[in-house]
C-alpha positions in Angstrom: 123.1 139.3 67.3 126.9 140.7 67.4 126.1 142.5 64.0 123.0 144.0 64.9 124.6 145.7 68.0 127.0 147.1 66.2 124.8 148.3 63.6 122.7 149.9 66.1 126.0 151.6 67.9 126.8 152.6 64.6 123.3 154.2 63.9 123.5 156.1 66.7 126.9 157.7 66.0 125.7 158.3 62.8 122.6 159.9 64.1 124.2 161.9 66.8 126.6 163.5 64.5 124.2 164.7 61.7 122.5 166.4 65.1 125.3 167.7 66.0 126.4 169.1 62.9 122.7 170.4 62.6 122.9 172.2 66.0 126.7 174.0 65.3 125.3 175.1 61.5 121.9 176.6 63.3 124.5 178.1 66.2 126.6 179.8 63.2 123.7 181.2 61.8 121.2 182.4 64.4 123.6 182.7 67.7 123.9 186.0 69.2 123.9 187.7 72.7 121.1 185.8 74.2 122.8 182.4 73.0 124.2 180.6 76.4 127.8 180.1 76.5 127.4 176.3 77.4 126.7 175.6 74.1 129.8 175.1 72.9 130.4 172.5 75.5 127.5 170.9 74.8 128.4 171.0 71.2 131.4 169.3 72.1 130.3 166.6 74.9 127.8 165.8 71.9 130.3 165.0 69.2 133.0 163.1 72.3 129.9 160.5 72.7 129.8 160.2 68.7 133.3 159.6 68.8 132.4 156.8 72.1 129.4 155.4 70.1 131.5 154.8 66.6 134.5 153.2 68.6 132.1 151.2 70.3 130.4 149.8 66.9 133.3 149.5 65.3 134.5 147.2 68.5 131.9 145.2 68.6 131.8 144.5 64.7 135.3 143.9 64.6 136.5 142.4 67.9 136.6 138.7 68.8 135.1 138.2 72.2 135.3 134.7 72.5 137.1 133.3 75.4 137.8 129.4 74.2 
């Protein structure tokens, strides 16, 4: 159960960051004028929660939660 929580976490991340990276390339290449200028913070708030996601993964794969 604990590994396929963290696998999912991990998925996510993974997931979130190729879209992401998707979004920033497409921005660098089509962006102009008309582009809004929240983007970039939205660019950012999307990679912070990869960041969340991965630590949260990696937590759960490598932490021990038992309390014996």
């Amino acid at each position: 159960m604990r590994y396929g929580l963290a696998l999912v976490f991990l998925l996510i991340s993974l997931w979130q960051f190729m879209m992401t990276r998707r979004a920033f390339i497409q921005l660098r290449q089509k962006g102009d004028q008309t582009t809004s200028p929240f983007i970039m913070l939205s660019l950012w708030s999307s990679l912070v929660f990869t960041i969340i996601f991965f630590g949260i993964g990696l937590s759960i794969l490598f932490a021990n939660y038992s309390f014996s």
